[in-house]
Structures are given as structure tokens and as C-alpha cells.
C-alpha positions as CSV (number, residue, x, y, z in Angstrom):
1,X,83.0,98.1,106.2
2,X,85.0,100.2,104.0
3,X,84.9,98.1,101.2
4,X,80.8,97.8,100.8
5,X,81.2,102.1,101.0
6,X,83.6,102.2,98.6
7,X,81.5,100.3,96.2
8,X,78.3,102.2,97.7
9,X,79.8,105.7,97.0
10,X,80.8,104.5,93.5
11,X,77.1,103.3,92.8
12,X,75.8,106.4,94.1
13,X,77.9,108.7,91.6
14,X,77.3,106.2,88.4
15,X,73.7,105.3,89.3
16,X,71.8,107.8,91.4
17,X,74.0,110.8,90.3
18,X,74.5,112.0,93.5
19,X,77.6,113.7,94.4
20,X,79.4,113.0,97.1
21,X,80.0,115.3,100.4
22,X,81.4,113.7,103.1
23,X,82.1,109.9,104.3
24,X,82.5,108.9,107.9
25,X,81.1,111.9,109.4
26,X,80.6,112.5,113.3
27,X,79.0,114.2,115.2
28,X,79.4,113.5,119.0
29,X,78.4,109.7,119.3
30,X,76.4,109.6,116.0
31,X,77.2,108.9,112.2
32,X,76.8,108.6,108.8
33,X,78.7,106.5,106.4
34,X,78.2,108.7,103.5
35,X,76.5,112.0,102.7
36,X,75.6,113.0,99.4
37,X,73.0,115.3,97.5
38,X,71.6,116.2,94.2
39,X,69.4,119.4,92.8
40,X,66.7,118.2,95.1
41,X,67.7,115.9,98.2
42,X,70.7,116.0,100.6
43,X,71.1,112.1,101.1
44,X,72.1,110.2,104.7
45,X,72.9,106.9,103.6
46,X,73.9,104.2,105.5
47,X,75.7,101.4,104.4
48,X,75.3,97.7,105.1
49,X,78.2,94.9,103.7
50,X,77.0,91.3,104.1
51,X,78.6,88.1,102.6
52,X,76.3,85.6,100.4
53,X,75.4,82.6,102.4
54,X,72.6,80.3,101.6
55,X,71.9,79.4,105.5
56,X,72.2,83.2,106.4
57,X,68.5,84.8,105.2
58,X,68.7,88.1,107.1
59,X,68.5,91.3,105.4
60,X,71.6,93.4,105.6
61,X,68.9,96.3,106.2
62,X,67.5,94.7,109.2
63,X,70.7,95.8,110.9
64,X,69.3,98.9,111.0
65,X,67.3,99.1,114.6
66,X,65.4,101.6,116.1
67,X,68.1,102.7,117.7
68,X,70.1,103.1,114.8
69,X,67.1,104.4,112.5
70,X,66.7,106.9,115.9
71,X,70.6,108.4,115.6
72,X,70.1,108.6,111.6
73,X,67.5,110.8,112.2
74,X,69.3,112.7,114.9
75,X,72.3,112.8,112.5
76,X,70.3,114.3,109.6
77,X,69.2,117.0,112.0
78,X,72.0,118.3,113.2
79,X,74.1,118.0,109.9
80,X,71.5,120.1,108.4
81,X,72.4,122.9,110.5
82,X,75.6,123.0,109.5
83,X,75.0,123.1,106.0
84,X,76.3,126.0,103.7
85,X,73.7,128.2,102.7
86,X,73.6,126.9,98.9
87,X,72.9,123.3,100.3
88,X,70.2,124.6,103.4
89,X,67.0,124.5,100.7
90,X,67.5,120.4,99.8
91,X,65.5,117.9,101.3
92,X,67.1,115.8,104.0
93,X,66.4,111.7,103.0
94,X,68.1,108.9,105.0
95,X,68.8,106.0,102.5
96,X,69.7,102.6,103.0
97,X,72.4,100.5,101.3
98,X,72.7,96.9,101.2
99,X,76.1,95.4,99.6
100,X,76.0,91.7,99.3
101,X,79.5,90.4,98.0
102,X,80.7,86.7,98.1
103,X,81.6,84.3,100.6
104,X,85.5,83.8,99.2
105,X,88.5,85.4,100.6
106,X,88.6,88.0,97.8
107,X,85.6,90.1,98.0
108,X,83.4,90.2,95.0
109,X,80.2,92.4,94.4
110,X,77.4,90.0,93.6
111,X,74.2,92.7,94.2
112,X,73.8,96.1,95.6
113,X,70.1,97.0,96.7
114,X,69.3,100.5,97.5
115,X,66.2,101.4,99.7
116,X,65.2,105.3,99.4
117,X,63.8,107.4,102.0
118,X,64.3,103.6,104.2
119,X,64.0,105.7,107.2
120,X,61.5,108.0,108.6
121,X,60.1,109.9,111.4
């Protein structure tokens, strides 16, 4: 949830150098966790939180379905259209975000793995 963006958003303006446009955006039924860009890419990137659990071995990632992977897409699309004119040239990318944080009450990071370009036509 709100926790794995907040650490998500964070990674992407230390790590990636990305900066960030919008978080939580809608349009109609369809969404994006966190929009962000650079000289070259506007980024769609959707975040998934999961708890370390040794009897759990699915990928946070594999949460995103067709369907979902479907409305990114559709997302991307119709964001793009809205775009100011000094962000219309970049290259739309939908990224995937897994945050992995421990098992205990009181959330701790233990790994972040970001997929680029995880979805596509």
C-alpha cells in the first residue's frame, strides 16, 4: 500500500533519478501508483508491497495479470494525452516495483527489486 510507494517514490528519486509527477492518479476506473519521468522516459510504475515469508514463494510482480498489465497500458495512453507540451516528446515505459519488507508488526525494508519496461504491448 502506501507504505511500499512511499519507499518506491523515494528509491526512484535517489536511485533512478526520476522525478516525480503524480502518485495515485485516475483516470475513470484505471490507475497508476506513481508517475514519474526523466530526459528520456515518462515512467508508469506500479507498485507491489509484499511481506517476507519463507512458505510464501510468489513474486510480488506476479500480481500483475493481464488484466492489470491490460489497464497499465490503457492508463499510459490516455495520460500521455494529457501531458504538457514540454513532457509530450518522452517515451511512455510501464515499470514494475516489488517492495519486500518483513514479517513483524513494524514494517522494515528488507529488498526493493525494480523490473523496467516489465510491461508491454
Amino acid at each position: 500500500g502506501i507504505y511500499g510507494e512511499d519507499i518506491c517514490e523515494k528509491y526512484l528519486k535517489k536511485q533512478k533519478k526520476l522525478k516525480i509527477l503524480a502518485r495515485n492518479r485516475t483516470i475513470g476506473h484505471l490507475e497508476a501508483d506513481i508517475i514519474a519521468y526523466n530526459k528520456e522516459f515518462i515512467v508508469f510504475v506500479e507498485v507491489k508491497t509484499r511481506r517476507v515469508d519463507k512458505n510464501n514463494f510468489v513474486r510480488p510482480a506476479d500480481a500483475v495479470n493481464r488484466e492489470k498489465r491490460t489497464n497499465l497500458i490503457k492508463f499510459a495512453y490516455a495520460f500521455c494525452k494529457t501531458l504538457p507540451s514540454k513532457l509530450k516528446d518522452k517515451t511512455p515505459r510501464i515499470d514494475v516495483c516489488e517492495v519486500f519488507v518483513t514479517a513483524e508488526k513494524k514494517l522494515k525494508v528488507c529488498d526493493i527489486n525494480y523490473i523496467e519496461n516489465a510491461v508491454t504491448k
